[in-house]
C-alpha positions as CSV (number, residue, x, y, z in Angstrom):
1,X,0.0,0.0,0.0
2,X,1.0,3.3,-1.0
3,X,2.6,5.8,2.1
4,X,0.9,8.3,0.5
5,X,-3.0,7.4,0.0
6,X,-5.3,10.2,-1.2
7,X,-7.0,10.9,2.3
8,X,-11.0,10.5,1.2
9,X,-11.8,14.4,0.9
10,X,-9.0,15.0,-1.3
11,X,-10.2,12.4,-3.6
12,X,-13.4,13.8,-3.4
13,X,-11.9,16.8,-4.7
14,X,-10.3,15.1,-7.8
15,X,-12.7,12.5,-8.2
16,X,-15.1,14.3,-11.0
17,X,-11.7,15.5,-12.5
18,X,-9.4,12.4,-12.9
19,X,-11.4,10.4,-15.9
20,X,-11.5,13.9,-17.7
21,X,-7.5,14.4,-16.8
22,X,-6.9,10.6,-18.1
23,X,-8.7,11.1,-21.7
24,X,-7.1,14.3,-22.0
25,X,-3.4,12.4,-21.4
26,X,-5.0,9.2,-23.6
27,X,-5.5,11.7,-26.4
28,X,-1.8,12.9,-26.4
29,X,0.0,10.2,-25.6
30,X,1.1,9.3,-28.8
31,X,2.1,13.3,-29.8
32,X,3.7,13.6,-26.2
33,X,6.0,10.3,-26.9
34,X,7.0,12.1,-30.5
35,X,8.3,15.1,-28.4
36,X,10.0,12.8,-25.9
37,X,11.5,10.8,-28.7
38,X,12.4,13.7,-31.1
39,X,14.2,15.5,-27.9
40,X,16.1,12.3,-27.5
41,X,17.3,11.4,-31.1
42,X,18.3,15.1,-31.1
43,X,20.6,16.3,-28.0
44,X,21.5,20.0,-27.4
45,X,23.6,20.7,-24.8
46,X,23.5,23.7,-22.2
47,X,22.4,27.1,-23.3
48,X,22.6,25.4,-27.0
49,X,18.9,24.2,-26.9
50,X,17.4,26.1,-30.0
51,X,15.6,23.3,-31.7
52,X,14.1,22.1,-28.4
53,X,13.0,25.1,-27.3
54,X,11.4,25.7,-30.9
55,X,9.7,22.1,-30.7
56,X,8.3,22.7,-27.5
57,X,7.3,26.4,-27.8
58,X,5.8,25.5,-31.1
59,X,3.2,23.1,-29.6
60,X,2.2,25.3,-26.3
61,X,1.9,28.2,-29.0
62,X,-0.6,25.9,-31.0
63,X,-2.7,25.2,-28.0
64,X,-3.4,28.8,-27.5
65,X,-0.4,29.4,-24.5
66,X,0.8,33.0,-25.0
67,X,4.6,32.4,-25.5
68,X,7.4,34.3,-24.6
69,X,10.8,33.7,-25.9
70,X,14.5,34.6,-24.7
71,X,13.2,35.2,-21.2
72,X,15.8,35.9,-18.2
73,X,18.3,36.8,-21.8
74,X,18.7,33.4,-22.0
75,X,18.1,32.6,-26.1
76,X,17.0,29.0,-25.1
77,X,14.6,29.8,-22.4
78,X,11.2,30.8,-22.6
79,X,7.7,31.0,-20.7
80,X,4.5,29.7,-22.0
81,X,1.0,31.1,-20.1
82,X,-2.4,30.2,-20.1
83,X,-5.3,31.4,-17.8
84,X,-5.4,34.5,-16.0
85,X,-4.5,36.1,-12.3
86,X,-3.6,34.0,-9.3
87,X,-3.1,31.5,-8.7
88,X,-0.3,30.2,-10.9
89,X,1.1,26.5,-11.0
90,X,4.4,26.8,-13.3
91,X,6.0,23.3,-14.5
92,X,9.8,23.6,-14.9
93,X,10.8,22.0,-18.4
94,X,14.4,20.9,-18.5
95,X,15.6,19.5,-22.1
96,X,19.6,20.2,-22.4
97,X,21.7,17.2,-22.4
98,X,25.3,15.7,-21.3
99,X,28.1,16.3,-24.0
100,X,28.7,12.4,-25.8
101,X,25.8,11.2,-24.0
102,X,22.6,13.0,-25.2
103,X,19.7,12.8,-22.8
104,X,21.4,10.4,-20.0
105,X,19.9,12.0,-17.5
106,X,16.4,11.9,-19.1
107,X,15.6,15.2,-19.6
108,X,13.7,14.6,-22.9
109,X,10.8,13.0,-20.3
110,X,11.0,15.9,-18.2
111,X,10.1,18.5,-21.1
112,X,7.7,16.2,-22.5
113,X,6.1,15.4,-19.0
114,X,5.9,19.5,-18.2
115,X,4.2,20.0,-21.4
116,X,2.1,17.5,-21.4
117,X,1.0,18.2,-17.7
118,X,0.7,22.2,-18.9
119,X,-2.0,21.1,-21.9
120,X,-3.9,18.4,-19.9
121,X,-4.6,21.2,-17.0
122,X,-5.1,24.1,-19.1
123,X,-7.9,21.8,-20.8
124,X,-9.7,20.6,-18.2
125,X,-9.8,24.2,-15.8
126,X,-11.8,27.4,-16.5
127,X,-9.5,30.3,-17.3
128,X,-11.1,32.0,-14.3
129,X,-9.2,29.5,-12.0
130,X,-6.1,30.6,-12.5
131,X,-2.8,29.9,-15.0
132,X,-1.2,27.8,-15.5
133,X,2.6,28.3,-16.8
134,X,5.4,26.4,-18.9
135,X,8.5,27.0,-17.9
136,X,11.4,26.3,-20.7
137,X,14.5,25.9,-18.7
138,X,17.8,25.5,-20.0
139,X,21.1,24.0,-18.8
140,X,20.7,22.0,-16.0
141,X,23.3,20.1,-16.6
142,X,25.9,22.8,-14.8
143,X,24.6,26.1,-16.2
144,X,22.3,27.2,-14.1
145,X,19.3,27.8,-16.2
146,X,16.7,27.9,-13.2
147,X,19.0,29.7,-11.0
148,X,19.1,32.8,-13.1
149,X,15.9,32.8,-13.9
150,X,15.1,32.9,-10.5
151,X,17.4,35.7,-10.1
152,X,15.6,37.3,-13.2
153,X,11.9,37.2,-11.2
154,X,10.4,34.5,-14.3
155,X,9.2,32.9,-10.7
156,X,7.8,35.7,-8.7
157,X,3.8,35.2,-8.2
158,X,4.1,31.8,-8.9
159,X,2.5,28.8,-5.8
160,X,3.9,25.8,-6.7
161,X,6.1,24.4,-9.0
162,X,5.8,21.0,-10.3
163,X,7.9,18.6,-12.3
164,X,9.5,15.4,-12.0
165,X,12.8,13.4,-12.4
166,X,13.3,10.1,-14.2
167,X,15.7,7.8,-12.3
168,X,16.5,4.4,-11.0
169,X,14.3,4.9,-8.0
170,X,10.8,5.5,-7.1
171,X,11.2,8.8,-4.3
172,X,8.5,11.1,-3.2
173,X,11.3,13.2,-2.8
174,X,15.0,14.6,-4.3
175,X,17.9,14.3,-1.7
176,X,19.4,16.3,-3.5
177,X,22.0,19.0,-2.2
178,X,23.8,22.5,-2.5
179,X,27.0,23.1,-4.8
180,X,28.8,25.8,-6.4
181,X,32.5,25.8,-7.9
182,X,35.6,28.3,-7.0
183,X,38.3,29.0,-8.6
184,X,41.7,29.3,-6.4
185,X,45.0,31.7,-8.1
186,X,47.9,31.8,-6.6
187,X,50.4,34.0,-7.8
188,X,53.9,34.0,-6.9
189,X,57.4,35.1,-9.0
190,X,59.2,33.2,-11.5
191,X,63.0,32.7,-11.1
192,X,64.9,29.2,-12.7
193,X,64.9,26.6,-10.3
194,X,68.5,26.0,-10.0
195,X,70.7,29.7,-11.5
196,X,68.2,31.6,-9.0
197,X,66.2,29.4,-6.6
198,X,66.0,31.4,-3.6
199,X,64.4,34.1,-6.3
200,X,61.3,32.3,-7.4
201,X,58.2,31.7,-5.1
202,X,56.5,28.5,-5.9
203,X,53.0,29.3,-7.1
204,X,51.9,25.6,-8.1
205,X,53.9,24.2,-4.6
206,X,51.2,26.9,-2.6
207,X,48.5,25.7,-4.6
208,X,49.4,21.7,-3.7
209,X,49.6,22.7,0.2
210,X,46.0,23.7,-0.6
211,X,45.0,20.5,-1.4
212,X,46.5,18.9,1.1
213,X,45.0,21.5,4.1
214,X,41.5,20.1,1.9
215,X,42.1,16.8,2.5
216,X,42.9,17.5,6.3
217,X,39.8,19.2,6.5
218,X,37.6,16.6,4.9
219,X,38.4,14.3,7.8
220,X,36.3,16.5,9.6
221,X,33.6,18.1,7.6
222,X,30.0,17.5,8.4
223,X,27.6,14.3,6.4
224,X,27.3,15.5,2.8
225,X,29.6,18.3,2.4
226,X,33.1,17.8,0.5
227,X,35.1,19.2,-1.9
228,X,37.1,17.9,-4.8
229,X,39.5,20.1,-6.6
230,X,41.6,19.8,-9.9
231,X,44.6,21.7,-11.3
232,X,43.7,23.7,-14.4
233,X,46.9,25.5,-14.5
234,X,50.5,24.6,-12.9
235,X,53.3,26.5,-14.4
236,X,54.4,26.9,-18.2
237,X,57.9,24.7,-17.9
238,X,59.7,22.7,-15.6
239,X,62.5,25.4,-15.9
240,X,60.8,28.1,-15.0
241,X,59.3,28.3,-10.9
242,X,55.7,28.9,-11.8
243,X,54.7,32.4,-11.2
244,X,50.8,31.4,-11.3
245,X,49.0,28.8,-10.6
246,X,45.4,28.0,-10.5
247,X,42.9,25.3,-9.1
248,X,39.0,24.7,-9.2
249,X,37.7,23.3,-6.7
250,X,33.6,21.6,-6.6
251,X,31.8,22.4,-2.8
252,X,28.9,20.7,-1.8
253,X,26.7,20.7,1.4
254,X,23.0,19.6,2.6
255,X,22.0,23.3,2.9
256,X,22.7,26.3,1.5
257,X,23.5,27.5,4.9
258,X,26.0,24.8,5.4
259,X,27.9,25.4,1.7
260,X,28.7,29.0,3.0
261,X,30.4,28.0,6.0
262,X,32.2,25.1,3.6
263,X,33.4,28.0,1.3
264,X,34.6,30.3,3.8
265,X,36.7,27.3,5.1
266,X,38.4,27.0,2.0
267,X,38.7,30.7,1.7
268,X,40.5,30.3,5.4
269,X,42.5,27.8,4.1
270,X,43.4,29.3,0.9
271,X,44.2,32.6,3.0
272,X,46.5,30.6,5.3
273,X,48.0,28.8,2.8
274,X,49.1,32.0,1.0
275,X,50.6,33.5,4.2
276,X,52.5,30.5,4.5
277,X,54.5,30.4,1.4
278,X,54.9,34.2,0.7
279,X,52.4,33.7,-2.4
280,X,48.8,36.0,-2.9
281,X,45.6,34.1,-3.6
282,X,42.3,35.1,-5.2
283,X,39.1,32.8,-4.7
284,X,35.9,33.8,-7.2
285,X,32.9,32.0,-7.5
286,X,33.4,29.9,-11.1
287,X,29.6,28.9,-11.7
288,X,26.0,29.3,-10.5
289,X,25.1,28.3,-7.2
290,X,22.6,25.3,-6.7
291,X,20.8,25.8,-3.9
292,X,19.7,22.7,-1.9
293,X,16.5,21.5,-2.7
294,X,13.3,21.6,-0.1
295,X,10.5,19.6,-0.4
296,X,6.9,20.9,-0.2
297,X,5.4,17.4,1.4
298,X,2.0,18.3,1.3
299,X,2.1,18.7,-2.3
300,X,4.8,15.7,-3.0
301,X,2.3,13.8,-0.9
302,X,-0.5,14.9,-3.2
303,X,1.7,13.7,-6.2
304,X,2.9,10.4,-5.0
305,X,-1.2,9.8,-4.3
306,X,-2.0,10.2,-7.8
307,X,0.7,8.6,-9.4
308,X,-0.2,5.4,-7.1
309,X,-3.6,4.9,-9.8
310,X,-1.3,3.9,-12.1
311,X,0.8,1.3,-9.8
312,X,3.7,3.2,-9.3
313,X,4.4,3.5,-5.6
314,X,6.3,6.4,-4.3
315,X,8.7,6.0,-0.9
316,X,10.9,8.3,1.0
317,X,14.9,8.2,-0.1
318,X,17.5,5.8,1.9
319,X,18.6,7.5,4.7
320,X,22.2,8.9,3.7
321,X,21.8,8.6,0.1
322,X,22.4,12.2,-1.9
323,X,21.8,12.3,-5.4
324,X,24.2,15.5,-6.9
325,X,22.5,19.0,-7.0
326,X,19.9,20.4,-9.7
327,X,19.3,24.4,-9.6
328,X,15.3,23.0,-9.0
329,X,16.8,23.8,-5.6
330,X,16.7,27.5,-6.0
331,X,13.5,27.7,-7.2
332,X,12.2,25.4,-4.2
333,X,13.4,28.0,-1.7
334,X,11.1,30.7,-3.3
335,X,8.2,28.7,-4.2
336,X,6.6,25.4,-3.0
337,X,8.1,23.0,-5.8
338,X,8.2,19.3,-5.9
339,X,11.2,16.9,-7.9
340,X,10.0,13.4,-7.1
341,X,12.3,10.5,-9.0
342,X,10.3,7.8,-11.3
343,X,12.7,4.6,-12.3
344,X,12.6,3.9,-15.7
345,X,15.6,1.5,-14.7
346,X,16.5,-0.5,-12.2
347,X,18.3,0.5,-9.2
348,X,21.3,-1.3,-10.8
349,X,21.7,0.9,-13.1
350,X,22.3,4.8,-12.8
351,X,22.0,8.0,-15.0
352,X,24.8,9.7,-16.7
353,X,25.7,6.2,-18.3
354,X,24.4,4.6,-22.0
355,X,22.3,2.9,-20.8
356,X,19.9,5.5,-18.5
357,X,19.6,7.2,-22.4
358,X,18.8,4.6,-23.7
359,X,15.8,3.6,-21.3
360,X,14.4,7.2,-21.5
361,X,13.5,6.4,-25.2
362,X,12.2,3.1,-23.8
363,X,8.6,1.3,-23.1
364,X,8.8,1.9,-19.9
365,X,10.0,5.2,-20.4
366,X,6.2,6.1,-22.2
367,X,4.7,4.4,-19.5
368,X,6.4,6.5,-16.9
369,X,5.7,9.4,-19.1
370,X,2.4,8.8,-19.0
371,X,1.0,8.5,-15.8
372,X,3.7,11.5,-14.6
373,X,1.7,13.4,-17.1
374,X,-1.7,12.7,-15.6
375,X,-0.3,12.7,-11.6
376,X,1.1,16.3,-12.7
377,X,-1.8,17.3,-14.1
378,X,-4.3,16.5,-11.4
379,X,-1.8,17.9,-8.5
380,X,-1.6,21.3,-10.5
381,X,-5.7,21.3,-10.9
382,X,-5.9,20.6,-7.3
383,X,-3.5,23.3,-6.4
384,X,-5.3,25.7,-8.6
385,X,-8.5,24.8,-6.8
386,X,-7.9,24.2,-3.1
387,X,-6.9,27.2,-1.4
388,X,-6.2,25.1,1.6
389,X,-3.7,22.8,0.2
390,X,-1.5,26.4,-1.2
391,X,-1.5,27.1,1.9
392,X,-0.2,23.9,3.6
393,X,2.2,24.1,0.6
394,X,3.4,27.4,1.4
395,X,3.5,26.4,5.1
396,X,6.2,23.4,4.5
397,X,8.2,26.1,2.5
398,X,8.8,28.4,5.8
399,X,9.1,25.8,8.1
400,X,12.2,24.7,5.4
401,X,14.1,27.8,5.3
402,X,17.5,28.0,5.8
């Protein structure tokens, strides 16, 4: 039995609703799995998503969605309304994917699934109810899309924001974490290591002692934060002390809260570090902050209890198991959002590999598909219609802050 039954009121609310949401999905199905499947036998990667953001503009705009384009200056991003006033359920449509792997981690199931989710809801509800909104969003895969579209407002006036994830398990819920990258100079002075040694200071030696104060403090760091660095530059010739030299290093942390205090460690470190060996360090931010992702339970409850129609059983994560970041994160900390995982695999298998892109052109990927499409639906028309429920939503989202 489902953890997450419809209590009996709440189907009462969606009863009259659900055979109507079902024929609308039935009636697609076989245009949605031609998105799906022309996303996947055509991968764009980050900010590089023209034809997918055509293809999936071009339908909302033929269902009567007023479409805007370029949105947040991104050229791949876009917004696609229907309805009118408050309030508004936006579904987040990711459809970039990994360089030499195409759609890996699946994303040509999550555009398809938004869409899909955006017509089925704008047919069944009176315009008077409120709108409901397409959200194109590019470059998930390390750019950021949502992020700075968040930072552009594309979310303000928005009370819930829906989509979903495929994977290799069946969650309510994403454990998924905060991250951002930094980029570490040191610079130092060149001299040649044996006419002039006591001239040079070792740039690429301060740099190592970084790493190796990182690794110290690793021992110590709290569950789920770390940090992994690389060299991208270490000197110009083994003759030659380097003058400069230059790491990146990847932060992540449960909270948001918690990746601050992990960056200003480093920056401590790197600080020290650069006291140490006579060398002068810069630290800058080197990509978009993900923000860790919080759950709205009321409505991932609400999801998980539709999706369970169509057999697919929703549980909470494994205690201690973090799936990498997404920047759905920093739209869940300004709206109520949900990023529940559907397998299309088994938990053998994992994303980023051959075979996760191949299953989300699969079967069971258009089964999954599917019945995401209808659980999405009838969560954003019950979210459109039950006052109480946006508030409980908006309830979990303050008593997740921080």
């Amino acid at each position: 039995m489902s953890q997450y039954p419809l209590a009996r009121e709440e189907a009462g609310l969606v009863r009259a609703e659900v055979a109507l949401v079902r024929q609308e999905v039935a009636r697609r199905a076989d245009a949605l799995w031609a998105v799906a499947s022309a996303l996947h036998a055509d991968p764009e990667t980050a900010f590089a998503e023209h034809r997918a953001a055509a293809l999936l503009t071009d339908e909302l705009e033929r269902a009567g969605f007023e479409v805007r384009r370029e949105v947040a200056g991104l050229p791949t991003a876009f917004t696609a309304r229907a309805g009118r006033g408050r309030p508004v359920v936006a579904f987040p449509l990711e459809y970039d994917a990994l360089p030499g792997l195409g759609h890996a981690c699946g994303h040509n199931l999550i555009a398809a699934a938004g869409l899909g989710a955006a017509l089925v809801a704008d047919a069944v509800l009176d315009a008077s109810e409120g709108t409901v909104l397409a959200v194109g969003t590019p470059a998930e895969e390390g750019g950021g899309g949502k992020a700075l579209e968040v930072a552009a407002g594309v979310f303000d006036g928005v009370d819930a924001a829906l989509m979903f994830h495929p994977g290799v398990y069946d969650w309510v819920r994403a454990p998924l974490t905060a991250q951002e990258q930094y980029r570490v100079g040191f610079r130092g002075r060149a001299a040649h290591p044996t006419g002039s040694p006591t001239e040079g200071i070792d740039a690429l030696a301060a740099l190592i002692e970084l790493f190796n104060v990182v690794s110290a403090l690793g021992r110590r760091l709290p569950e789920g934060s770390h940090v992994q660095g690389i060299i991208t530059h270490g000197g110009t010739a083994t003759n030659i002390v380097p003058e400069y030299a230059e790491g990146r290093f990847g932060l992540r942390a449960l909270t948001t809260a918690a990746l601050d205090d992990l960056a200003a460690q480093l920056r401590t470190a790197a600080e020290g570090v650069a006291l140490a060996t006579g060398t002068t360090v810069a630290m800058d931010r080197a990509s978009v902050r993900y923000e860790h992702f919080r759950d709205s339970e009321v409505l991932s409850g609400r999801f998980a209890g539709h999706l369970d129609r169509a057999g697919i059983t929703l549980t909470p994560p494994a205690p201690g198991v973090y799936l990498g970041s997404s920047d759905i994160g920093n739209v869940s900390g300004r709206v109520p959002a949900i990023h529940p995982f559907v397998a299309i695999m088994g938990a053998e298998g994992s994303d980023h590999t051959p075979q996760f892109a191949e299953a989300a052109a699969s079967e069971r990927g258009r089964r999954v598909l599917l019945a995401v499409v209808e659980a999405l639906a009838c969560t954003a028309v019950d979210v459109l219609r039950d006052a109480d429920l946006r508030r409980r939503a908006w309830d979990d989202l303050r008593r997740t802050e921080g």
